[in-house]
PyMOL commands that place a pseudoatom at each C-alpha (Angstrom):
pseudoatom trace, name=CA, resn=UNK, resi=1, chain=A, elem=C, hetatm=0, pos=[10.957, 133.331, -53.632]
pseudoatom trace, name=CA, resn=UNK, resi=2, chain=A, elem=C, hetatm=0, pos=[10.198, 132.981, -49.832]
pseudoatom trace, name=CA, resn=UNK, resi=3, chain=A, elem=C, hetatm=0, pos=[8.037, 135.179, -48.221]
pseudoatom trace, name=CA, resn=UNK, resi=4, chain=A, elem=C, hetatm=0, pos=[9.961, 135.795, -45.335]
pseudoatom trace, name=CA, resn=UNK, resi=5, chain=A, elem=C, hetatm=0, pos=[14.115, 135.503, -44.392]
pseudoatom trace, name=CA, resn=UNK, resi=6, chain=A, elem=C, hetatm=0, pos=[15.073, 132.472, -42.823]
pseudoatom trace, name=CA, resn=UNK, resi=7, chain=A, elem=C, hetatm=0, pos=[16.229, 133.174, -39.319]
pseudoatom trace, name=CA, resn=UNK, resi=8, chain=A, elem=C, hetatm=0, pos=[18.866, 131.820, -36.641]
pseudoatom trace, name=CA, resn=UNK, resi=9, chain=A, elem=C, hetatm=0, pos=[18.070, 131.104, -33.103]
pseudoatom trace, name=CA, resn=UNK, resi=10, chain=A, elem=C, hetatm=0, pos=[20.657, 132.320, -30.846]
pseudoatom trace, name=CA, resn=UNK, resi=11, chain=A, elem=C, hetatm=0, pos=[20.851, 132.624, -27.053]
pseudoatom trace, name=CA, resn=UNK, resi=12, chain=A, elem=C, hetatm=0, pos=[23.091, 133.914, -25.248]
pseudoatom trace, name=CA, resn=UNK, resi=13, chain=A, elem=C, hetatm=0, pos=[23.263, 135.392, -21.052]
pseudoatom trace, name=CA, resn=UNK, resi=14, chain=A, elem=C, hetatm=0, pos=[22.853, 138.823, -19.914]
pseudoatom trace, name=CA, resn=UNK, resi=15, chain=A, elem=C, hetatm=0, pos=[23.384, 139.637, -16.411]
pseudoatom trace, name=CA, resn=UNK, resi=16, chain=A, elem=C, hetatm=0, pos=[20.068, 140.787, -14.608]
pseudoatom trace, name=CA, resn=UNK, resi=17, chain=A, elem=C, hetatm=0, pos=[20.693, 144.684, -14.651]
pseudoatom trace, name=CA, resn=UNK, resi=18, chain=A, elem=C, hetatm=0, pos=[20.633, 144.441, -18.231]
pseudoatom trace, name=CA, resn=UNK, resi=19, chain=A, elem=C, hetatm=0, pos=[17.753, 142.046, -18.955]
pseudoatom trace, name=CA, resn=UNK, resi=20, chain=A, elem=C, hetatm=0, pos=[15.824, 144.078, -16.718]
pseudoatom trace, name=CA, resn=UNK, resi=21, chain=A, elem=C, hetatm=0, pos=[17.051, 147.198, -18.881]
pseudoatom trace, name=CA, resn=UNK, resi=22, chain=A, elem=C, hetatm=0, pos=[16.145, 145.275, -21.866]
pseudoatom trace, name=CA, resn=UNK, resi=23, chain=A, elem=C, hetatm=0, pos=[12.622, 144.168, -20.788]
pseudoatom trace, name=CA, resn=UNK, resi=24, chain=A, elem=C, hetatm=0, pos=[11.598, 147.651, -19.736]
pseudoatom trace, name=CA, resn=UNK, resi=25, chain=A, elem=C, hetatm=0, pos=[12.663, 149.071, -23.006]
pseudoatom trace, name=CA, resn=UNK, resi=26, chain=A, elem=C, hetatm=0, pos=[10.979, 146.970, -24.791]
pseudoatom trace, name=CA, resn=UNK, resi=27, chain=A, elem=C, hetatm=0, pos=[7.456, 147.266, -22.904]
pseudoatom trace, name=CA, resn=UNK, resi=28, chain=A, elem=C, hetatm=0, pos=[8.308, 151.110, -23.623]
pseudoatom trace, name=CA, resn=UNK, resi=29, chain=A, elem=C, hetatm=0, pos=[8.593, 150.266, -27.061]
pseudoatom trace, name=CA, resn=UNK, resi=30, chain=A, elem=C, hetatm=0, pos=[5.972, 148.356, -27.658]
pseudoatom trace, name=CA, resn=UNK, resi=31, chain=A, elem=C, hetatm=0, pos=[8.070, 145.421, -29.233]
pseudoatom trace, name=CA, resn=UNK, resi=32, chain=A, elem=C, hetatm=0, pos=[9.330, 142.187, -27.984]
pseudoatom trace, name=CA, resn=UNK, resi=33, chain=A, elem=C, hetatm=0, pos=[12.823, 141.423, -26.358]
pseudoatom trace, name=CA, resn=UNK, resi=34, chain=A, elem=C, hetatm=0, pos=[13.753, 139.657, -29.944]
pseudoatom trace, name=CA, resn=UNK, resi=35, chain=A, elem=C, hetatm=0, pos=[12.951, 142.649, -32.149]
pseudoatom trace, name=CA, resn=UNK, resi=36, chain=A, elem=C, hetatm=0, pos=[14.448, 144.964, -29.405]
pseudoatom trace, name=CA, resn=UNK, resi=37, chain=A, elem=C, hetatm=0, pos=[18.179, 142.898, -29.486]
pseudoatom trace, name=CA, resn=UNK, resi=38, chain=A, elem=C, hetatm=0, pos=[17.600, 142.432, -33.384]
pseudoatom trace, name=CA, resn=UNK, resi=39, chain=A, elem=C, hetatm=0, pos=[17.200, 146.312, -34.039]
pseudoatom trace, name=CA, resn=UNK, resi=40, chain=A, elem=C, hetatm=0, pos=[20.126, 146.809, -31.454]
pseudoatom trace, name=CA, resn=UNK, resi=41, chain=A, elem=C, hetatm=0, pos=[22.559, 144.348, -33.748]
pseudoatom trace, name=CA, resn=UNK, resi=42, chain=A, elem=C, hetatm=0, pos=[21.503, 145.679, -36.819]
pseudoatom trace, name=CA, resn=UNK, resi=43, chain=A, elem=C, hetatm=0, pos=[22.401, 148.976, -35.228]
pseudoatom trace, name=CA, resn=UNK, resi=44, chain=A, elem=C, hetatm=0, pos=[25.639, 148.111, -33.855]
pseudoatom trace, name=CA, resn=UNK, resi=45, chain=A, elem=C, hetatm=0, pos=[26.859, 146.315, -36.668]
pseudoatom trace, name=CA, resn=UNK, resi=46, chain=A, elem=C, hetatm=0, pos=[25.757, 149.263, -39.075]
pseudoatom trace, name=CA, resn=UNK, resi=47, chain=A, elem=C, hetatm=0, pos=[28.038, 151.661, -36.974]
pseudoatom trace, name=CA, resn=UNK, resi=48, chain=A, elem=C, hetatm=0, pos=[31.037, 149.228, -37.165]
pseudoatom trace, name=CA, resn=UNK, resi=49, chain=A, elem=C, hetatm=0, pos=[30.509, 148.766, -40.987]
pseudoatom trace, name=CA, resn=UNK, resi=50, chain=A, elem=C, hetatm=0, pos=[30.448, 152.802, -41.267]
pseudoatom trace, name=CA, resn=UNK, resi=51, chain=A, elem=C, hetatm=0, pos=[33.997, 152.743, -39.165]
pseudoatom trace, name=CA, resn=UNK, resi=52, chain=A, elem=C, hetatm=0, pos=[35.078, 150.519, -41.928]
pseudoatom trace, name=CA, resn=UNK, resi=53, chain=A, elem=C, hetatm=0, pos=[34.493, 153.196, -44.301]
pseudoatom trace, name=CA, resn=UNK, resi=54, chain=A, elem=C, hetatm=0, pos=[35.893, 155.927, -42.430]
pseudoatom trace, name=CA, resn=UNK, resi=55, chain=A, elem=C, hetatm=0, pos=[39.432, 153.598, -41.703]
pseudoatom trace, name=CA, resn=UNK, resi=56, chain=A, elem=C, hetatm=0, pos=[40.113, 153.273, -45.469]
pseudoatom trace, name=CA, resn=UNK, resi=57, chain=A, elem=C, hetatm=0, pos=[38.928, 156.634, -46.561]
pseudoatom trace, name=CA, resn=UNK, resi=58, chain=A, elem=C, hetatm=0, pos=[41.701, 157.826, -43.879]
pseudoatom trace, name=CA, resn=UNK, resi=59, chain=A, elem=C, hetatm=0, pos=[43.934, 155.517, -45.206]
pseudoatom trace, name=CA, resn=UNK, resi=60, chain=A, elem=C, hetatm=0, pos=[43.054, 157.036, -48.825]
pseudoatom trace, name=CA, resn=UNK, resi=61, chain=A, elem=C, hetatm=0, pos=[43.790, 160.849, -47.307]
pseudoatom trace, name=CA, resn=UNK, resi=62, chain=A, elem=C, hetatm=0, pos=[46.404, 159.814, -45.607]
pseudoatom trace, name=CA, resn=UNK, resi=63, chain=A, elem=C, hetatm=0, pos=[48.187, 158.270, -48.937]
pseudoatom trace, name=CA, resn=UNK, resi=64, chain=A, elem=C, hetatm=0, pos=[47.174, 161.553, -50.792]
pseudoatom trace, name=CA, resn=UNK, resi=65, chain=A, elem=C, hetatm=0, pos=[48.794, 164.110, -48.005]
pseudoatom trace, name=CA, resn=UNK, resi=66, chain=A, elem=C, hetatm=0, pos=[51.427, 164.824, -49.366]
pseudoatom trace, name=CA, resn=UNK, resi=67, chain=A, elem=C, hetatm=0, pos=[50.383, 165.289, -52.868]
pseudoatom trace, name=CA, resn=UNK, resi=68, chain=A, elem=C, hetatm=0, pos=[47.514, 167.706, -51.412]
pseudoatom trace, name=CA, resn=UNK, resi=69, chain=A, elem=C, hetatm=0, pos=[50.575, 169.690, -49.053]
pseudoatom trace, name=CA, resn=UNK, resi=70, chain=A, elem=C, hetatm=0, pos=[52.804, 170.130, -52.930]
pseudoatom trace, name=CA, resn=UNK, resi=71, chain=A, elem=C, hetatm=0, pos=[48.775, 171.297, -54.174]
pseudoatom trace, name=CA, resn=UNK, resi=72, chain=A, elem=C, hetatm=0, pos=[48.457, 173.937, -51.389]
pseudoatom trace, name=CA, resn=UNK, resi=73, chain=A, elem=C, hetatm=0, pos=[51.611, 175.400, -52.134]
pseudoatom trace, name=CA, resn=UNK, resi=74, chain=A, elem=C, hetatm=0, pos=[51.617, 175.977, -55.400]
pseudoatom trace, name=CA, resn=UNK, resi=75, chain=A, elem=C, hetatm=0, pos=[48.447, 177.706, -55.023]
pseudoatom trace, name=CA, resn=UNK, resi=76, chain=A, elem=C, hetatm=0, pos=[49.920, 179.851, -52.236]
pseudoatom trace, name=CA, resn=UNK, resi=77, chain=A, elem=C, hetatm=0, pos=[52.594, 180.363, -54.645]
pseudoatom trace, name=CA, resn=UNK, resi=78, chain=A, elem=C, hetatm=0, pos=[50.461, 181.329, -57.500]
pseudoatom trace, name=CA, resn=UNK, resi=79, chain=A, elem=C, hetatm=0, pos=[48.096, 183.367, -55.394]
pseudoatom trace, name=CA, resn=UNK, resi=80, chain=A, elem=C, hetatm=0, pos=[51.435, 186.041, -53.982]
pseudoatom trace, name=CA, resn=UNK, resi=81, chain=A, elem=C, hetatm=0, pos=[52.941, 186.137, -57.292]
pseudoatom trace, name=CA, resn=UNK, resi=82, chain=A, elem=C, hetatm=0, pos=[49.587, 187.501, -58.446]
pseudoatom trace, name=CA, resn=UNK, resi=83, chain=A, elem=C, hetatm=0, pos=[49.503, 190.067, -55.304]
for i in range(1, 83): cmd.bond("trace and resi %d" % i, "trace and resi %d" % (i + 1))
show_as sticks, trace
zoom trace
């Protein structure tokens, strides 16, 4: 088993305001540019992947709607002939 992951190089521009955003971060930090943009991905993509989640439980709701509006009246039903 390897002892660490294998990694990919990539490169890719950032206008100056940002790299200068970047770099300060990091020294704030205390980590490197790399770890900074790798922690930022991770984050990103983790937020997307959540979206994901939330799309098809809509979807799921959505599906079961109308089943939950027959649900809520029968029980509205049920509740005023027991008034």
């Amino acid at each position: 088993m390897p002892l660490h992951t294998p990694t990919v190089r990539v490169s890719f521009p950032l206008d100056d305001p940002t790299f200068a955003e970047v770099e300060a971060l990091a020294q704030r930090l205390g980590v490197s540019r790399s770890e900074l943009c790798r922690a930022a991905l991770r984050e990103y993509l983790a937020r997307h992947s959540s979206e994901d989640v939330t799309a098809a439980l809509n979807r799921v709701y959505s599906a079961n709607a109308e089943t939950e509006d027959f649900r809520q009246e029968a029980a509205q039903r049920t509740f005023r002939a027991n008034e």
